[in-house]
C-alpha positions in Angstrom: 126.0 72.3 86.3 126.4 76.1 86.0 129.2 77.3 87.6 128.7 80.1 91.0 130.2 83.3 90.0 128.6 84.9 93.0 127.1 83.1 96.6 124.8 80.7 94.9 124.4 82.4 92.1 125.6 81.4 89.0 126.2 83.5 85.9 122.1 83.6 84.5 121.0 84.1 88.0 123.4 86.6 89.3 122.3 88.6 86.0 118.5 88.3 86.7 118.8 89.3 90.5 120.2 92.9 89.3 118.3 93.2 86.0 115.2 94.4 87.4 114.1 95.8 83.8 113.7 91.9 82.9 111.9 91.3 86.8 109.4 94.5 86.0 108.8 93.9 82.2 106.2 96.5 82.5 108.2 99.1 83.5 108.0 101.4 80.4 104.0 101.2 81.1 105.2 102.7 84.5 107.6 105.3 83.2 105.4 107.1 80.8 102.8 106.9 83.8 105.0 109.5 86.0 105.2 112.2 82.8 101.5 113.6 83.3 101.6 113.7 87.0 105.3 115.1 86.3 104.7 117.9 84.5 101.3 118.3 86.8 104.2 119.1 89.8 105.6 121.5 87.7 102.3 123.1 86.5 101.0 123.3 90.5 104.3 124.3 92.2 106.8 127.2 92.6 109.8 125.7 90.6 113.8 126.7 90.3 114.6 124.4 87.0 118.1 123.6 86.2 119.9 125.6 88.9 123.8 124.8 88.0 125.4 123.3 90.6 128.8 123.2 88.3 130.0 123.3 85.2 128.6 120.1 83.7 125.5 120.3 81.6 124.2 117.4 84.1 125.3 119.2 87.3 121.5 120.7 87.7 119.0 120.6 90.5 115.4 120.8 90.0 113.5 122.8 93.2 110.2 122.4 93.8 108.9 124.5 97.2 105.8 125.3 98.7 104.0 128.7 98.7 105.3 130.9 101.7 108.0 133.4 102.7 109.6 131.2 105.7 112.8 129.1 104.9 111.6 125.6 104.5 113.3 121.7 105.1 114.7 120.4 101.5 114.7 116.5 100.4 117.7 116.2 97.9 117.0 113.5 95.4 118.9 111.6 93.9 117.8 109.2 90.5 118.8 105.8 89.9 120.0 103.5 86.7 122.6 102.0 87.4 124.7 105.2 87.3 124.8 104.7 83.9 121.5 106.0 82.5 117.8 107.9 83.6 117.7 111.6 84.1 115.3 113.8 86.8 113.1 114.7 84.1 110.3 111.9 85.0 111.1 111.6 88.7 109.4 115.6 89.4 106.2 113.5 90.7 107.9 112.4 93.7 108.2 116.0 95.1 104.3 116.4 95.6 103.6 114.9 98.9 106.8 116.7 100.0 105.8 120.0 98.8 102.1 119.9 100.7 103.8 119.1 103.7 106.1 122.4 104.0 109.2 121.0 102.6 110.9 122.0 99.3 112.2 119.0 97.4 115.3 118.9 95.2 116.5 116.7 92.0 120.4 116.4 91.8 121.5 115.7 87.9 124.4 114.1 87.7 127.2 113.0 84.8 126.7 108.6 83.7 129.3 106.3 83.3 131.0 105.0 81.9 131.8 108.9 80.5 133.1 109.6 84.4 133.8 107.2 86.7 132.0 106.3 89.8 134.4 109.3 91.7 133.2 111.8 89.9 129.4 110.8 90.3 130.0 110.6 93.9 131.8 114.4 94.1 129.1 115.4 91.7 126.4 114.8 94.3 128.7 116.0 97.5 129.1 119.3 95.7 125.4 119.5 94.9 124.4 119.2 98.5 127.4 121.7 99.3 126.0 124.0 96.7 122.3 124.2 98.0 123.6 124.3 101.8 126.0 127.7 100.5 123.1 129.4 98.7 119.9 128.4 100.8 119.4 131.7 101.9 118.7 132.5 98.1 116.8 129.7 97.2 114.2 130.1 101.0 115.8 127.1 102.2 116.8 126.5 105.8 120.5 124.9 105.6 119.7 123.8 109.5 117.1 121.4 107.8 119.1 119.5 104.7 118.0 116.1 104.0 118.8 113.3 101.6 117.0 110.5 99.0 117.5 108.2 95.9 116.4 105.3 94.6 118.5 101.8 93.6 121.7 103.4 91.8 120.7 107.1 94.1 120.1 104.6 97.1 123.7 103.9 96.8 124.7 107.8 96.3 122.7 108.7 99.1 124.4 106.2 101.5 127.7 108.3 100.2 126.6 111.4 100.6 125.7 110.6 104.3 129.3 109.2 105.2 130.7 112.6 103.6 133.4 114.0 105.2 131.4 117.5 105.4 134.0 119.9 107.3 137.1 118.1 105.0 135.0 118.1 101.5 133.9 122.1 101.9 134.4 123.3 105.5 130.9 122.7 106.3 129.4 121.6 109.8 129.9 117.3 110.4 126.1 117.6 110.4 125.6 119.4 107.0 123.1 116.5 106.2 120.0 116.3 108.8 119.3 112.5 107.2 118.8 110.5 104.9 116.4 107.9 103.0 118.2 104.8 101.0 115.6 103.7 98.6 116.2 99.9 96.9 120.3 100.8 97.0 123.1 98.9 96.3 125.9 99.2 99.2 128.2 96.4 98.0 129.4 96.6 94.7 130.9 93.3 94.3 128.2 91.4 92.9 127.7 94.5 90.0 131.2 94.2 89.3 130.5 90.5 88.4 127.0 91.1 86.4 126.3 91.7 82.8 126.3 95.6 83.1 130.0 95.3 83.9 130.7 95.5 80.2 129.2 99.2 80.4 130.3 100.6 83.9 134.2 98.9 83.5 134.0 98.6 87.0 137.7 98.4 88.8 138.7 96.7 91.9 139.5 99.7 93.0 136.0 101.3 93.0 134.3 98.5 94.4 136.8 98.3 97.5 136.5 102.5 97.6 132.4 102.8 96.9 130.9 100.2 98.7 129.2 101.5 101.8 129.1 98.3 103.7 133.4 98.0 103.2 133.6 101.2 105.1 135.2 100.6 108.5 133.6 104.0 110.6 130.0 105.0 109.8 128.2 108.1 110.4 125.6 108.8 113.4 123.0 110.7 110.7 119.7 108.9 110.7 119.2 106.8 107.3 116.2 105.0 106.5 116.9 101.7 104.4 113.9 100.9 102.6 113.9 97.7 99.6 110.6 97.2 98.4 109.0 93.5 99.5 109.1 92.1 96.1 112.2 93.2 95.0 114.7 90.5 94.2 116.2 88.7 97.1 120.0 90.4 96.5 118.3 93.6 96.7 116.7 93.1 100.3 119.9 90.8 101.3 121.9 94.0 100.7 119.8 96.5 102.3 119.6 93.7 105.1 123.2 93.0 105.5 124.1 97.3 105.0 121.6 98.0 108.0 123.3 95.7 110.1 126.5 96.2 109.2 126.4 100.6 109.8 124.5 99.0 113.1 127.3 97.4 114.3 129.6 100.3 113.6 127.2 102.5 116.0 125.6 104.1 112.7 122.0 104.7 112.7 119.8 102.7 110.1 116.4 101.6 110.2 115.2 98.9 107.9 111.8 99.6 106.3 110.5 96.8 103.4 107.7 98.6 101.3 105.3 96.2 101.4 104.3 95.0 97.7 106.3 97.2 96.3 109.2 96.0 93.5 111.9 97.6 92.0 109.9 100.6 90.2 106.4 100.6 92.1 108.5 101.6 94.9 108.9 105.2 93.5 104.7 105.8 93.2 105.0 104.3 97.0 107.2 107.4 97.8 104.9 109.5 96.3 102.0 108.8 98.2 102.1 110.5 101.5 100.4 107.7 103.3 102.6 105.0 103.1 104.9 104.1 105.7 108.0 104.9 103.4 106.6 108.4 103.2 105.6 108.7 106.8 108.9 107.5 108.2 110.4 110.0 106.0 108.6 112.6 106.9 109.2 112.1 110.9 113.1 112.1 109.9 112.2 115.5 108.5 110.1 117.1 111.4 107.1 117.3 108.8 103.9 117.1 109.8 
């Protein structure tokens, strides 16, 4: 008998809970089918492209806004894999039902491990939220009306950059983030830590105690959505779960939402459309439409 390394989970099944490339084996089909409707975004929109948010050659943000003179509402996303790989470049499609609605919708770039470390991911994305709240009056943005996204590795970021620390990390209001929208993320790090991508992200005890969401012991009031997708693995909803309830307990304010048939990449067309419930509840955190 296998020995547990994690719950009931032993080594193998630990591996396959988090490896959703071997879950989804068609996921390359469903990468190369964002690229048309990506560059389709780009072709139908007003775009800002590789705004520098620092001095990295990753510390970028895509914009993508609506036609019109009048500050608009901003979704900040923010990509997964794994914080170790994936770039904005084939995400852009998202933006569209975002951009019909009114809102302008953002793509944070960020540095991979194991290059930084999980600290300087997490500052990378603070500072990129900072950055567009200091210069929204140059890019039509109203900095009353800053939201937040990502997806599985970004779900995680996003859950960060809601429990920031705004007035400490850059003197900006407690409220600098409106809310947010956690999409299949990862709040407790443990179980990576003890997974086959360990041998790539060198995970320390450390980070895991510092950068799991669901160890921190105050939570922040800002709305956050929660959303795993139905037929994700069970880890996957079992953290989003667990998160929700723990933040709950601590008097935040999460909402679980399961897409339904929706796994761990499908989820991402599911955001796109503007008639699912993901979409809708994200847009009523927003004030859109």
């Amino acid at each position: 008998m296998n020995a547990k390394v994690f719950r009931d989970f032993d080594q193998a099944g630990l591996d396959f809970e988090y490896n959703n490339r071997q879950r989804v084996p068609e996921f390359e089909q469903l990468y190369e089918s964002w690229v048309a409707p990506c560059h389709q975004v780009i072709n139908d929109f007003d775009t800002r492209l590789g705004l520098t948010y620092g001095t990295s050659g990753r510390e970028i943000i895509d914009l993508i806004q609506p036609a019109g003179t009048a500050p608009t509402a901003v979704n900040l996303y923010i990509h997964g894999g794994y914080w170790m790989s994936r770039d904005i470049s084939d995400q852009r499609f998202i933006a569209r039902p975002f951009v019909e609605a009114g809102a302008a919708f953002g793509l944070i770039e960020y540095d991979l491990m194991p290059g930084v470390r999980m600290a300087d991911i997490v500052d990378q994305c603070r500072r990129a939220v900072a950055w567009v709240y200091d210069n929204a009056d140059d890019l039509n943005l109203d900095r009353e009306r800053i939201f937040v996204s990502g997806h599985s590795a970004g779900g995680h970021l996003t859950a960060m950059v809601v429990a920031t620390d705004w007035v400490g990390f850059c003197g900006g209001p407690a409220d600098l983030v409106k809310g947010g929208c956690a999409i299949s993320g990862i709040y407790e790090l443990e179980p990576i830590h003890l997974t086959y991508m360990q041998a790539t992200l060198e995970l320390t005890d450390e980070e895991v105690r510092d950068f799991s969401p669901i160890r921190f012991p105050e939570t922040p009031k800002t709305p956050l959505l929660v959303v795993p997708g139905e037929s994700e693995s069970a880890e996957f909803r079992r953290q989003s779960r667990e998160f929700v309830d723990d933040w709950n307990a601590k008097d935040g304010n999460c909402t679980y939402l399961e897409a339904p048939g929706c796994n761990h990449f499908t989820i991402l067309p599911n955001f796109a459309d503007p008639t699912s419930a993901l979409t809708r509840a994200t847009f009523a955190q927003m004030g859109l439409g």
